[in-house]
Structures are given as structure tokens and as C-alpha cells.
N, C-alpha and C positions, 0 to 999 in steps of 0.2 A: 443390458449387457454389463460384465466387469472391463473395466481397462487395469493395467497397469496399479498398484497400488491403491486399489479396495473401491472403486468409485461404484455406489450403490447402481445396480438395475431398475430403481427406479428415474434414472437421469437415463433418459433413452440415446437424446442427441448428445449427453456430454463425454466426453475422453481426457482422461487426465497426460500429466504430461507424456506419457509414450505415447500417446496415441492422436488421432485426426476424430473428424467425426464420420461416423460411418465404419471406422475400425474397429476390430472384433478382437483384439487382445487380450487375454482374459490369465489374470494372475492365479493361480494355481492355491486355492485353501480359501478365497472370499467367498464363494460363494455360501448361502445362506446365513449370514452373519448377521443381516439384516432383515425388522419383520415388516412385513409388508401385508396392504391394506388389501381388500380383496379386486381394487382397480390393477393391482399388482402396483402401487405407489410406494414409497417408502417413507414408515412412522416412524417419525422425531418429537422428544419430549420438550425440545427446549434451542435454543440458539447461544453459542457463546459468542461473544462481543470478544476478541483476543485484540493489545494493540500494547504499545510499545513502555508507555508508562511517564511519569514524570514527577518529579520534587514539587511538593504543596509549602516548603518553609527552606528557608537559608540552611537549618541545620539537616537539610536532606537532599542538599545539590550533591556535596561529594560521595556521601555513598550511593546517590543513584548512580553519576556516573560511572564510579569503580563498577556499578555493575555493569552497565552499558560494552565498557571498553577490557573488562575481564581477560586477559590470553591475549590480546590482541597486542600487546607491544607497545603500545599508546603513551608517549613522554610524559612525566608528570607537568611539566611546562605547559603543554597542552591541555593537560585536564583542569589545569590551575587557568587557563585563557579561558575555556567555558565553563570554567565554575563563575569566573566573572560575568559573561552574557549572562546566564542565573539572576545571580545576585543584583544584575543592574535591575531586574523588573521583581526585585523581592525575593526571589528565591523560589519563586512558583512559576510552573511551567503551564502555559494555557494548557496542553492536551487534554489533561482529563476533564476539563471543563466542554472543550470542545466534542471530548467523545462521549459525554452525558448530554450535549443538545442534539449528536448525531442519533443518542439512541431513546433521546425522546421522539426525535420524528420517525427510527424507525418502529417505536414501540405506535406510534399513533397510526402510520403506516400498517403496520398488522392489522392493526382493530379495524381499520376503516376499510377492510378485505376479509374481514372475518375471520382471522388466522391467527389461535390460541395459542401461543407457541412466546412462552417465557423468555427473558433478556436476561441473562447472566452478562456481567464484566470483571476480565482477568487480565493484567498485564504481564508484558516478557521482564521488565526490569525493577519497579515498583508498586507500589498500593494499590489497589488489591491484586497480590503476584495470581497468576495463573494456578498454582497450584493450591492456592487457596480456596480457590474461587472453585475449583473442580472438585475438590475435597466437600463444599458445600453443596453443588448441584446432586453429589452423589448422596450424601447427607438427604437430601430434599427428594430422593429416589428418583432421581433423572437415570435413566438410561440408555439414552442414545440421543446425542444431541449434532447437532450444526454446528461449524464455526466460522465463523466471519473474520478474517481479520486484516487489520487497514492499510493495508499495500497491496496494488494496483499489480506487481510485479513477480517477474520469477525472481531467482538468481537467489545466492545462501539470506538474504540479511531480510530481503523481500518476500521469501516464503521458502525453501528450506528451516530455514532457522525459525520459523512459526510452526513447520512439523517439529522440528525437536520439542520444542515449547510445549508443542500436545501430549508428545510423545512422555516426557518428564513430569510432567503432572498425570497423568496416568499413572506412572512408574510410584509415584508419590502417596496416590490414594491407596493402591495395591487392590485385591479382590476388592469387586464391586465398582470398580471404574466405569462412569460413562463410555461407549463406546462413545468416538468424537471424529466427523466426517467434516475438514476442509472444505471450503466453499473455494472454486477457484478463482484466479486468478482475471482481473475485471479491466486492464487499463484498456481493452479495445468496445467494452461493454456501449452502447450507443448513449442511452444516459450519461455515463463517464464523462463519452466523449462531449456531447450537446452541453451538457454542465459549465467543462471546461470552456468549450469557443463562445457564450456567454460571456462569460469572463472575459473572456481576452475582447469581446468586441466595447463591452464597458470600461475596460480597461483602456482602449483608444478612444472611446468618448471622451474621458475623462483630460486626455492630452489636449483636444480641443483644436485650436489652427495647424500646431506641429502633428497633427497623428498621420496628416499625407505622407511624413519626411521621416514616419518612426519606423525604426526595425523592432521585427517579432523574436524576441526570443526565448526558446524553451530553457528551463531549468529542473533537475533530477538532483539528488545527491547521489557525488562521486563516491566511487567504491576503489579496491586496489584491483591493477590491470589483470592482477594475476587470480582473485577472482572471477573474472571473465572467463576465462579460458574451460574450465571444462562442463560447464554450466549448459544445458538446455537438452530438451527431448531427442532434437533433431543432428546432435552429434556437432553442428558446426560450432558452439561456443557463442560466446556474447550474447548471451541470451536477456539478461537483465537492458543492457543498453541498446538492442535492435529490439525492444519492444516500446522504450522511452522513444527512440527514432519514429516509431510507427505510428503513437500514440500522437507525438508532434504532427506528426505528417494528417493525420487523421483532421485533428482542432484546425490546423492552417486550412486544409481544402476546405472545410467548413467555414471558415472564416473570410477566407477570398483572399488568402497570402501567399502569393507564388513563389517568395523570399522570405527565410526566417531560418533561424540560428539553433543547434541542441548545446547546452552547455552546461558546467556538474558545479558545482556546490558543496559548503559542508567536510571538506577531506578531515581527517584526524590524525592519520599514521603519520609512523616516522616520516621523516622527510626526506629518507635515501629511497623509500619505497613508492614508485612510479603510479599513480591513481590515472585515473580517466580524467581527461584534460579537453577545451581549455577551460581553467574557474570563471566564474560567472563575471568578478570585478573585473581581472585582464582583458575577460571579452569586452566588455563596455570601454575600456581603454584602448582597446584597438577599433572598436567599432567610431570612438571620437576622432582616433589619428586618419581613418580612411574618410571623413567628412560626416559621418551621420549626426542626424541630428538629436534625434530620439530614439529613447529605446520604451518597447513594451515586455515586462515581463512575465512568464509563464511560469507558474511554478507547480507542474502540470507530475513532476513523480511525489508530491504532495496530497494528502488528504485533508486537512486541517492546515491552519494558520499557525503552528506551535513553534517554538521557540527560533528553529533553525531560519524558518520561514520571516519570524519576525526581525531575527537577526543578520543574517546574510544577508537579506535582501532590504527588506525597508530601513535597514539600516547601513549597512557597507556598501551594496550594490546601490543605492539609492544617494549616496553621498558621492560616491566614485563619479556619477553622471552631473550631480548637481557641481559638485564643483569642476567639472566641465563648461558645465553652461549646458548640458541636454538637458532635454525633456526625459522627465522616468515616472513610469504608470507602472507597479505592480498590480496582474490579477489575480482575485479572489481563487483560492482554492475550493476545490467542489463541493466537499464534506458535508456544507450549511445547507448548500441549493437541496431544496427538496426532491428533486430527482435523484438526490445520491440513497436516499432512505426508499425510494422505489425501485431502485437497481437491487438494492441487498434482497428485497424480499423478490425480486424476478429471479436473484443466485438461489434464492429459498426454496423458489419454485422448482426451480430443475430438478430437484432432489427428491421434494416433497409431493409433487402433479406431475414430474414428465414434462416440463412445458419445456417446451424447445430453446434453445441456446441462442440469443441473440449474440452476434459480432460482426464487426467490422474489418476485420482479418484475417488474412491465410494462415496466421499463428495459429498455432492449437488451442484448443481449449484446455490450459494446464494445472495441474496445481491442485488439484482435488482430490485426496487419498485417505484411509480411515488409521486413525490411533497412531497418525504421525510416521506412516511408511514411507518412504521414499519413491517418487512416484517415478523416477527413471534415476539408469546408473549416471553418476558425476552430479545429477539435480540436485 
């Protein structure tokens, strides 16, 4: 069946964001766009790795971030504060290191399931931009590919703004564009989740006598509230942040934590302009004033260990507790665990076999549309 926004026929169980599973939705002009195998499957040449980007040298922190923060109103104060985070670890941002070990295990991950199906990597901000990277696939005669890319979440910055990205690189090569099919959207995905409470259970190992006396607490990065607002399939809004709730909620009941904390990271904007609240240091600051003693952190709307990760937290948030006197265990993000390289090729699946949609939530299955359509209005 089509949903919403081009989601091939060969995903039997999936529905992209208008839809549920089991929903018959069917967007008006997809059908046939894609060819398909005589199981009635759907043939893909290739998979794109899409992800967000990062400075390899000092003299390419500022113009990554001018890209990053483009329209967006972002104080030069500000950009001049993390161009310093940058510079303090050289001017090189782990991501792409980390998303070349992400796709060495999921390149090995194919092989070891017999699934020929090429690794392309493009990023939204720097080296190698997406539309490079799509220019070459087409170059290479790819014509209909996958795209994977490393956020867990709806909402514009977590995957709208990853259809645009498709959407402009397309626009870019002109005739002879890969058609390019979104993978959706994974934060309730059960590997995701098993990855994460991992984590967070090593994580309280690690505190040792004080882990009885630690609080759980998840961490996302903060977006503006007014992004929230018209965001999601289902019409009521908060889509991005009631899926980090659930994601949370998900890791705790795994974990055995009937108490624990969601709280955002990372802001940027002006400062007159209202974010999702409360930041991660404040809460550890109030979390000291009400007696706790330890804190555990999750940094669970994370893929990787990359900069924000290493900075907000093993550095700010980690300082804020210590000179308290708490105990502070950050856990590993999922990216590395080899489960997270088995999740992508089961998203492979849905598309490529029909194989059924694993989750763990009444969320929809969203996020999955061709050539960077909009998979519902306000999404």
C-alpha cells in the first residue's frame, strides 16, 4: 500500500507520518514509481547514509556553523561560544568519525545477511554535503536508493529538514536524480531502545555504592517552543518532544526505573526566544537543592558521542554535579552498540522484504516519504 507521501508497496506494515499501520491512505500520483521484484518487493540500488556534518580542522568550525545556524537568527556571540567548544578539541568534530564506524558495522552488517546494497555518505551541513554525494550516486547509475539518516525523531531539524536535504539534492543533480526513499523514523525501534537501557544500566554500574541514591535522567537537545506547535501526523503538536518522553519512558521500564527525569540541552537562539525547558545543568542544580545524590545521564535523542554530547554533558553537566559533590555517570549513546547497525538494515528490510515493522509504540510509524515529500501538512 501507499501512505501519505510515496511510502513504497513494498513496506506492507509501514505508514508514514499520516498514517497508522493497517491504514489505507494512499497519496494520489505514487503509485508505480517504484520497480518491483516479482515477490512484489521493492528494488533499491543503494542506501544513503544522510547525517548532519562536522569541521575536520580550526579553519572549518565557522563556516560549518554559519551553516548549521543559516536564517535562523543565531547571535554571533553565540556562534563565537561554540566555535570555542570546536576549537578546544582542535577544531574537529568527532561525527564523522563516528558515522564512518557506524557504517563500517553497518556495511559489515549487510554482508553478513547477504545484502548487496552499496553505502553512500552525505551530509546536511559539511563534507561530503548531500548534494555531492547524490550527484555521485547518480554519476555511479544509482537509481533508486534508501536513505538512512541519524535522528531517531520527527519534528523540522529531526527529519523534515532531512526531506528538504533529499529534496535539494535532487533539485541539484536535475534529470537523472536517484529516486530517494526515507527510512523512518526509529526512536521506538526495540534495538534503539535495548541499546539505550544498556547503557544507562552500565552507566549506574559505573557509580558503584551511590547508583541506589542516583536519579535517571534523560537528555534530547532543546529546540524553540514554537517549533513544537504544529508538528505531527496526529494534529495535536509536540511531536518531536512526546516521542523523546516515550523513548525515555520506554529505556526506564527496561531498566527498572519507576523515577526519572526528560530534560533538553544544547539551545542556540536568541535569548528572548522561549526553548523547551528545563536545561540539563539547572536540572542537576536543582536536583542537588532537593537532596539527591547522584545523577545518571541519558543522552537518549543522541546517535553518536559528537561534540554537543561531549560538551554539554561530560563537560558542563558533569562539572555542575562534581562540584556539588554528586556522583555523575554519563551513558554511551547507541550508534557504536552493534545493535544500532542491525536496526538500520531491519528499516532496510521494510522496504526491501516486507518484513514487518517492529515498535514499541502507539506512535505511528513516520517519517518515510520519496524525493523529500512532506509526509503530512505542518510535518
Amino acid at each position: 500500500m501507499l501512505c501519505e507521501g510515496g511510502v513504497p508497496i513494498g513496506s506492507p506494515a509501514l505508514v508514514a507520518c499520516g498514517g497508522f499501520r493497517g491504514s489505507h491512505r494512499v497519496r494520489p500520483g505514487c503509485a508505480g514509481v517504484f520497480a518491483r521484484r516479482d515477490d512484489g518487493a521493492v528494488s533499491f540500488d543503494a542506501l544513503l547514509f544522510l547525517s548532519f556534518g562536522g569541521p575536520e580542522g580550526p579553519e572549518e568550525v565557522r563556516p560549518f556553523l554559519e551553516n548549521v545556524t543559516r536564517g535562523r537568527g543565531v547571535p554571533p556571540e553565540r556562534l563565537d561560544e561554540v566555535a570555542e567548544h570546536y576549537l578546544h578539541f582542535g577544531g574537529v568534530s568527532p561525527i564523522n568519525r563516528l558515522n564512518q564506524d557506524i557504517m563500517a558495522a553497518l556495511r559489515s552488517e549487510l554482508d553478513a545477511q547477504g545484502r548487496d546494497l552499496p553505502v553512500y555518505f552525505g551530509n546536511r551541513n559539511w563534507h561530503p554535503m548531500v548534494e555531492d554525494t547524490v550527484a555521485r550516486m547518480s554519476a555511479d547509475g544509482v537509481r533508486r536508493a534508501l536513505v538512512f539518516a541519524t535522528s531517531a525523531w520527527g519534528g523540522y531539524s529531526g527529519c523534515k529538514q532531512y526531506h528538504e536535504d533529499i529534496a535539494r539534492a535532487r533539485e541539484s543533480v536535475g534529470e537523472g536524480a536517484p529516486e530517494l526513499v526515507k527510512l523512518r523514523q526509529f526512536f521506538d525501534h526495540p534495538l534503539f531502545v535495548e541499546a539505550n537501557a544498556d547503557a544507562v544500566r552500565a552507566a549506574f554500574e559505573r557509580l558503584g555504592e551511590r547508583a541506589g541514591q542516583a536519579r535517571l535522567v534523560f537528555t534530547a537537545h532543546s529546540i524553540p517552543l514554537r517549533a513544537e506547535e504544529p508538528v505531527g501526523p496526529d494534529g495535536r503538536g509536540q511531536w518531536y518532544s512526546r516521542q523523546v518522553a516515550e523513548a525515555a519512558r520506554l529505556v526506564a521500564e527496561q531498566v527498572g526505573a519507576e523515577t526519572y527525569d526528560v530534560v533538553w540541552q544544547s539551545r542556540s537562539g536568541p535569548p528572548q526566544v522561549p526553548w523547551l525547558e528545563p536545561d540539563i545543568v539547572d536540572h542537576i542544580e536543582d536536583l542537588h537543592a532537593k537532596g539527591v545524590d547522584s545523577v545518571v545521564v541519558s543522552p537518549i535523542g543522541f546517535v553518536s558521542d559528537h561534540l554537543e554530547v561531549i560538551w554539554d554533558l561530560d563537560n558542563e553537566a558533569a562539572e555542575a554535579a562534581q562540584e556539588r559533590g554528586m556522583g555523575f555517570a554519563r551513558a554511551a549513546t547507541a550508534g557504536t552498540d552493534p545493535r544500532f547497525a542491525r536496526m538500520i538494515v531491519e528499516l532496510i528490510a521494510e522496504h526491501t522484504d516486507g518484513a514487518p515493522v517492529r515498535k514499541l509504540s502507539e506512535f505511528p510509524a513516520a517519517g518515510s516519504t520519496a524525493n523529500g515529500e512532506p509526509c503530512a501538512p505542518g510535518c
